[in-house]
DOPAZA-601676 format. One record per atom (N, C-alpha, C): x, y, z. Coordinates in steps of 0.1 Angstrom, whole numbers, plus 5000, padded with zeros to 4 digits. Example, Ala and Ser with C-alpha at 12.3 -4.5 7.8 and 13.67 -1.06 7.14 Angstrom:
2
513249435078/512349555078/513249675078/512849785071/513749895071/512950005079/
//
This chain:
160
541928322742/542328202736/543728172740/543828012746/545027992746/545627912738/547527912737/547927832728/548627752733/549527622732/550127552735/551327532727/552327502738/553827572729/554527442720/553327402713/553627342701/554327332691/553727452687/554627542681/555227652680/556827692675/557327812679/556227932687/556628002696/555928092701/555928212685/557128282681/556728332672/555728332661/555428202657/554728092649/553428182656/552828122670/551428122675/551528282678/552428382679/552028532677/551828592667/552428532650/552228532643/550228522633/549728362647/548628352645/547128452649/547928562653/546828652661/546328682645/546928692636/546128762621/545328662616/545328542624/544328462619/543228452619/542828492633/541128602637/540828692632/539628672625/539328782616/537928822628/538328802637/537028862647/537428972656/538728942654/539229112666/539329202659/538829322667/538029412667/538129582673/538029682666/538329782679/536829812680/536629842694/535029832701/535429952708/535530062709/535430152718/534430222726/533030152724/532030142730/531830082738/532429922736/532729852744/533529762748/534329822757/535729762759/535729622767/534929592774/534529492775/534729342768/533729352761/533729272746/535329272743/535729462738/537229382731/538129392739/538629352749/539429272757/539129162758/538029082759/537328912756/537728892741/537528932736/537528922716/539228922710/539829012718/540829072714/542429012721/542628962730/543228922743/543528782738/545128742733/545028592730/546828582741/546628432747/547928392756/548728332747/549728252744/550528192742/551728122750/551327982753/552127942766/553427952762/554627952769/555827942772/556427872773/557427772767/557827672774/559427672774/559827682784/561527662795/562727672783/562927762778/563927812770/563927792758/562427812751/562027812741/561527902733/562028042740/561628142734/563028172724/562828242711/563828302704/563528442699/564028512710/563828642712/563228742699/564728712692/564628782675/563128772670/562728622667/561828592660/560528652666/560328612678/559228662683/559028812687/560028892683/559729042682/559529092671/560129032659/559929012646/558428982645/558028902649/556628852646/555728972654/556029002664/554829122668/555129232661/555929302656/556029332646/555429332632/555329212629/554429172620/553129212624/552429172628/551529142637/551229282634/551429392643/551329562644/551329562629/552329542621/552229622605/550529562597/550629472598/549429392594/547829452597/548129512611/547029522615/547029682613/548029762613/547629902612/546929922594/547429772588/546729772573/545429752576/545029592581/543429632586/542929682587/543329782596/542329852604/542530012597/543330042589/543430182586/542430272583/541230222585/539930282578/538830332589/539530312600/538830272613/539730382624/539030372635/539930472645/541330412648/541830462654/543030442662/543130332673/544030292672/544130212681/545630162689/545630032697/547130002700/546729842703/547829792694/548229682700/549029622708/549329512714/550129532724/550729362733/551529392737/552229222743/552629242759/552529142763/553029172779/553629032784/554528972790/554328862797/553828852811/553328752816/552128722829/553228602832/553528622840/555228532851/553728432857/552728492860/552328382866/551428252860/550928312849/550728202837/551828122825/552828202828/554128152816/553228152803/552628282802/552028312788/552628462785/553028442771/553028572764/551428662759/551128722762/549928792761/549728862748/548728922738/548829002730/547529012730/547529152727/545529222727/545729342718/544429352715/544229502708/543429582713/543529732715/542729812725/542229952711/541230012715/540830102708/541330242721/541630212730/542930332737/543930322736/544630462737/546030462735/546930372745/548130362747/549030312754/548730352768/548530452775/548330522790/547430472794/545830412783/544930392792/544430252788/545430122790/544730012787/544429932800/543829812798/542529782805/543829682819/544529772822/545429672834/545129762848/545229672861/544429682868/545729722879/546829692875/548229732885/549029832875/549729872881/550729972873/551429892865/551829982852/552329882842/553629982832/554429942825/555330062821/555230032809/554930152799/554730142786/556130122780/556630052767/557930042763/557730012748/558230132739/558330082724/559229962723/559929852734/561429792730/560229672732/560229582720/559629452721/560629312729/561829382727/562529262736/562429282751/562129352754/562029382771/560629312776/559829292766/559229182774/559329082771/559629052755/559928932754/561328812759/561928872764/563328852774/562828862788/561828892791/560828832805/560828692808/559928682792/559528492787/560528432785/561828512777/562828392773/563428382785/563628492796/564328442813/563828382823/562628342822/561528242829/562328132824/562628092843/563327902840/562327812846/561027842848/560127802849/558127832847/558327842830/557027972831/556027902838/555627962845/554127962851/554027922866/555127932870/555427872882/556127982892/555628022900/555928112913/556328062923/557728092925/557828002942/557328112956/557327982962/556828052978/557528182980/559028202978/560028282982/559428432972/559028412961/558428542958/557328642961/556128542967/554928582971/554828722983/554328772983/554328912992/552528873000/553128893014/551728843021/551129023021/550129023023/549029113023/547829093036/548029233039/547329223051/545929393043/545029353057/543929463053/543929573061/543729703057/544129793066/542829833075/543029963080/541429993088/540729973075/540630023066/539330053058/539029963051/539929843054/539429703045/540229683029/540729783025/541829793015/543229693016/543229553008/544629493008/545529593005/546729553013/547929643013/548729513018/549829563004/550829453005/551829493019/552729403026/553529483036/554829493031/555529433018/556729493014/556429573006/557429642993/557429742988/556629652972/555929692969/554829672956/556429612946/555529522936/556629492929/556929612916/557529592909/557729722895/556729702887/556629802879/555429802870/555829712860/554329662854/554729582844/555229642833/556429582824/556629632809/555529552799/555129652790/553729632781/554129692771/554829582761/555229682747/554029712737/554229832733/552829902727/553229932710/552029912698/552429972689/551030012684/551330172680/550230242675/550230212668/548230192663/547830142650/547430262640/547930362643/547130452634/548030592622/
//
């Protein structure tokens, strides 16, 4: 689900408790990454850091009430530089093993990603000068030809 930066970002992270359909599915993670996985666009110096770590915050306390009856889980926030969306999902794995496909760095500090979004002077927009060309090696594996970028920061809070 996406949001539009209508309203405060903290505001629309605040709104993830609004779904009463996410879910921890540990059978099938599939489903809850679809179910569970909400964006929130960004818009150009509109983030206020405090509030919106405050609000995930929220967010985690809220839901470790939810869910307290139920397994363990993590919820979690990331920024995507190339959607100029703030991310938030809930996983029924711990922090080491959620459903990202590039290396990522786990971080209890919610402002380290949220100071991603509030330093984006243009979310969602990648210039040419960033892009890393990719070539294929013998075995048909993309392989970037500079050095890979850093892992993502992915602030994590156990639900259990």
């Amino acid at each position: 689900m996406r949001h539009e930066p209508a309203e405060s970002l903290a505001a629309m992270v605040l709104s993830y408790l609004d779904d009463d359909e996410v879910a921890l599915l540990p059978d099938d993670p599939v489903t809850e990454v679809r179910l569970n996985t909400w964006s929130y666009s960004v818009g150009a110096g509109a983030v206020d850091v405090p509030a919106v770590v405050a609000a995930l915050d929220v967010v985690a306390a809220a839901l470790r009430q939810r869910l307290a009856t139920r397994s363990s889980g993590t919820f979690y926030a990331w920024y995507d530089e190339q959607a100029g969306a703030l991310r938030c999902s809930l996983s029924s794995f711990p922090p080491a093993k959620l459903p990202f496909r590039a290396p990522y760095l786990v971080t209890s500090d919610a402002v380290a990603v949220v100071q991603l979004a509030a330093a984006d002077a243009e979310p969602g927009v990648v210039s040419c000068s960033e892009l890393v060309d990719v070539t294929d090696d013998a075995a048909g594996a993309s392989m970037p030809q500079e050095q890979p970028p850093p892992p993502l920061p992915v602030w994590c809070a156990a639900l259990q």
